[in-house]
NUSENU-141398 format. One record per residue: residue number from 1; x, y, z of N, C-alpha, C in turn. Coordinates in steps of 0.1 Angstrom, whole numbers. Layout:
% residues N
+-------+-------+-------+-------+-------+-------+-------+-------+-------+-------+
| kolmi |  n.px |  n.py |  n.pz | ca.px | ca.py | ca.pz |  c.px |  c.py |  c.pz |
+-------+-------+-------+-------+-------+-------+-------+-------+-------+-------+
|   NUM |     X |     Y |     Z |     X |     Y |     Z |     X |     Y |     Z |
...
+-------+-------+-------+-------+-------+-------+-------+-------+-------+-------+
//
This chain:
% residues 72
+-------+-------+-------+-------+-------+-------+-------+-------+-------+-------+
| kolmi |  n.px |  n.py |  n.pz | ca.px | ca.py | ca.pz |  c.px |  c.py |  c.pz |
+-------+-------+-------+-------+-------+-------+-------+-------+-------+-------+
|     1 |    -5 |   -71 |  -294 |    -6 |   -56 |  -295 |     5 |   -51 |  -286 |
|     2 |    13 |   -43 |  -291 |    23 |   -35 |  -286 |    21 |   -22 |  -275 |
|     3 |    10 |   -19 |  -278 |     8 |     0 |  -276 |    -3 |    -4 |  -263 |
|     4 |     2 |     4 |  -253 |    -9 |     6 |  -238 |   -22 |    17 |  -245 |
|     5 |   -32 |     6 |  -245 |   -46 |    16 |  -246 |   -58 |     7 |  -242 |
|     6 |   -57 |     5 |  -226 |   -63 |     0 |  -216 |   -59 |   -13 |  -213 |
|     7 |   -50 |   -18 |  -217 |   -43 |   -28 |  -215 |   -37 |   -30 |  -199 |
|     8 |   -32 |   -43 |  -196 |   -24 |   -45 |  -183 |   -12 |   -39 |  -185 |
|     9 |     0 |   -33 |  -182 |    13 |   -28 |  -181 |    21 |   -31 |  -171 |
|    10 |    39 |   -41 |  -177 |    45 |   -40 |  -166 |    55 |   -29 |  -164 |
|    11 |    56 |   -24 |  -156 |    67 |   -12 |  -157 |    86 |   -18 |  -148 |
|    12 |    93 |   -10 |  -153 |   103 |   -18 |  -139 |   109 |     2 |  -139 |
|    13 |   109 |     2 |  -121 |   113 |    15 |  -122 |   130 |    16 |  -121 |
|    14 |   133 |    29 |  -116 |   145 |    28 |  -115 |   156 |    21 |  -103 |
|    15 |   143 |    20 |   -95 |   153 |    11 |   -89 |   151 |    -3 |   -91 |
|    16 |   147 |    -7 |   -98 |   149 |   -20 |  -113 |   135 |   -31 |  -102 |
|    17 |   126 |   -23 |   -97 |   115 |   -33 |   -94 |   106 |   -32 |  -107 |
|    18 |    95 |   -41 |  -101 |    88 |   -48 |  -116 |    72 |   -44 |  -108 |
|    19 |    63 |   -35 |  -112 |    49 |   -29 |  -113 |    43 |   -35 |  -122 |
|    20 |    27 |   -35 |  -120 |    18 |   -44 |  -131 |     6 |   -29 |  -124 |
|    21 |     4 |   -27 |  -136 |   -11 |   -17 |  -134 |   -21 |   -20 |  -147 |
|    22 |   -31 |   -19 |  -143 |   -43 |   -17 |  -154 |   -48 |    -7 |  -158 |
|    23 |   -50 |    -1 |  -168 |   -55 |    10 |  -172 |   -70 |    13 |  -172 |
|    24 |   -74 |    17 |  -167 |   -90 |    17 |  -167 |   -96 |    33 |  -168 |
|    25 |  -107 |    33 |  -165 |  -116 |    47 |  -165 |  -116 |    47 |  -155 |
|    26 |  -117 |    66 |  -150 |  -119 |    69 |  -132 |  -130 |    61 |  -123 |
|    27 |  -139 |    55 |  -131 |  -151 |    47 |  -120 |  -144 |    37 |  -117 |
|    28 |  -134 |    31 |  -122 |  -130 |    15 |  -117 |  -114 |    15 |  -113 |
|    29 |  -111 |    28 |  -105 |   -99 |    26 |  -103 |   -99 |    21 |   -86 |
|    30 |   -84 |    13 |   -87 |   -84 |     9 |   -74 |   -68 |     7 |   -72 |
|    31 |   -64 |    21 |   -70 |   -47 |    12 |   -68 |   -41 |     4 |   -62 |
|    32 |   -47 |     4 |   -49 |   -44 |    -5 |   -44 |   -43 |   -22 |   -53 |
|    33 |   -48 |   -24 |   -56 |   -51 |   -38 |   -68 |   -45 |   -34 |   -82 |
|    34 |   -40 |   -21 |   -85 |   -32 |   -23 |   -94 |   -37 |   -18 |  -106 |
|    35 |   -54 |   -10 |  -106 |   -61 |    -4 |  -112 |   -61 |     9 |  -113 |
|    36 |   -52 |    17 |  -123 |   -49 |    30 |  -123 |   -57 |    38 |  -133 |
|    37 |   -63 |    46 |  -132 |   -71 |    57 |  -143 |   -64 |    63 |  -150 |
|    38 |   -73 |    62 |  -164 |   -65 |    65 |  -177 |   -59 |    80 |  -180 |
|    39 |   -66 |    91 |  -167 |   -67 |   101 |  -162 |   -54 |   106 |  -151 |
|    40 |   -49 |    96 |  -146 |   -37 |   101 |  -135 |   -27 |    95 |  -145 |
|    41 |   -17 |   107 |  -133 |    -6 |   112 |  -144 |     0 |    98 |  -146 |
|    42 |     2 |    85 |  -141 |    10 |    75 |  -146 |     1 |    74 |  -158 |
|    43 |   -10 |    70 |  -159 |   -18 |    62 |  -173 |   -22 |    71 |  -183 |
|    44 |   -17 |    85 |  -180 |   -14 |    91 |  -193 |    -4 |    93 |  -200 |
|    45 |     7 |    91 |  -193 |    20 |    90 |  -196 |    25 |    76 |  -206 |
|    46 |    13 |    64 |  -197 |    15 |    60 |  -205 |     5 |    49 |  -219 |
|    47 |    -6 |    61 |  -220 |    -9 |    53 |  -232 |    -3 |    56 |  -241 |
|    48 |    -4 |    49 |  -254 |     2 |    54 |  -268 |    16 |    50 |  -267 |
|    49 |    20 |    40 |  -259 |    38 |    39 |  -258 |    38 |    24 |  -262 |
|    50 |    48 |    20 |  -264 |    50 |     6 |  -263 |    61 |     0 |  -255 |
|    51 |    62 |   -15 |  -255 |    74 |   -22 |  -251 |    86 |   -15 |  -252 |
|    52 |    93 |   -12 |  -243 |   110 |    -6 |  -242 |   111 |     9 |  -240 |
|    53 |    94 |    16 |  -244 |   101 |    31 |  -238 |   100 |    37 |  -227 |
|    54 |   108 |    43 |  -226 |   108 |    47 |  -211 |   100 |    61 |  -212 |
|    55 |    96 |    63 |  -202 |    86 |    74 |  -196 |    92 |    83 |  -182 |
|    56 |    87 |    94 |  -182 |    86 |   100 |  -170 |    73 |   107 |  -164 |
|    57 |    73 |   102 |  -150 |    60 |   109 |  -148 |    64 |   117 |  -138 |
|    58 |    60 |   129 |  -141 |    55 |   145 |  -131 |    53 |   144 |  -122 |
|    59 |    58 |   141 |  -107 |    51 |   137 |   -93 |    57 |   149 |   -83 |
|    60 |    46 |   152 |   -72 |    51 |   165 |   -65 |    67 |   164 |   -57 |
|    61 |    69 |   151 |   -55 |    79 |   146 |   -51 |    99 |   148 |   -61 |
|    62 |    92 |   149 |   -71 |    94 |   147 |   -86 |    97 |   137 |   -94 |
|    63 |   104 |   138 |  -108 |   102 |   129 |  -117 |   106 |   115 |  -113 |
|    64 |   101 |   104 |  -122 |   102 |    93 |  -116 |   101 |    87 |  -133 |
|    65 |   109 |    78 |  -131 |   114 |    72 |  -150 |   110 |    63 |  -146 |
|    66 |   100 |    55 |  -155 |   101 |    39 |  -155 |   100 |    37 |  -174 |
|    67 |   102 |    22 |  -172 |   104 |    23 |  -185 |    96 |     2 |  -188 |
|    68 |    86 |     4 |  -200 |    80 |    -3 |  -204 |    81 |   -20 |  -204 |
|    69 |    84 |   -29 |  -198 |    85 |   -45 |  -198 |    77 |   -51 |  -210 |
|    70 |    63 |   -46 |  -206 |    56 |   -56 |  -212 |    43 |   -47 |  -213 |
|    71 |    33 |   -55 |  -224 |    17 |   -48 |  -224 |    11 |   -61 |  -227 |
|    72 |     0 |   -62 |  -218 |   -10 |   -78 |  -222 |   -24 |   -72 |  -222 |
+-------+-------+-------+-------+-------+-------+-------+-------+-------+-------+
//
């Protein structure tokens, strides 16, 4: 399966590091471990995407592009 919809996700941001998060529901988040809620702005951004698109997510700091590696 192609498409993030609660799946593991690798991301690589722009400065070309490599992220692994899991998509979960707000009871079982832990970011620290890499468990992000399907609810915060990364894991809305990116369900519904697949392998190679790139994304931006909205941060008070501001935008931040990463863009799709992998979905397991």
């Amino acid at each position: 399966m192609n498409e993030v919809s609660g799946e593991t996700v690798v991301i690589q941001t722009e400065e070309d590091e490599i992220e692994r998060y899991t998509i979960v529901g707000m009871a079982e988040t832990d970011p620290g471990k890499g468990f992000i809620s399907n609810e915060s702005p990364l894991g809305r951004v990116l369900l519904g995407r697949k392998v190679g698109d790139e994304v931006i997510v909205h941060a008070p700091a501001g935008d931040i592009r990463y863009r799709i590696m992998a979905v397991t």
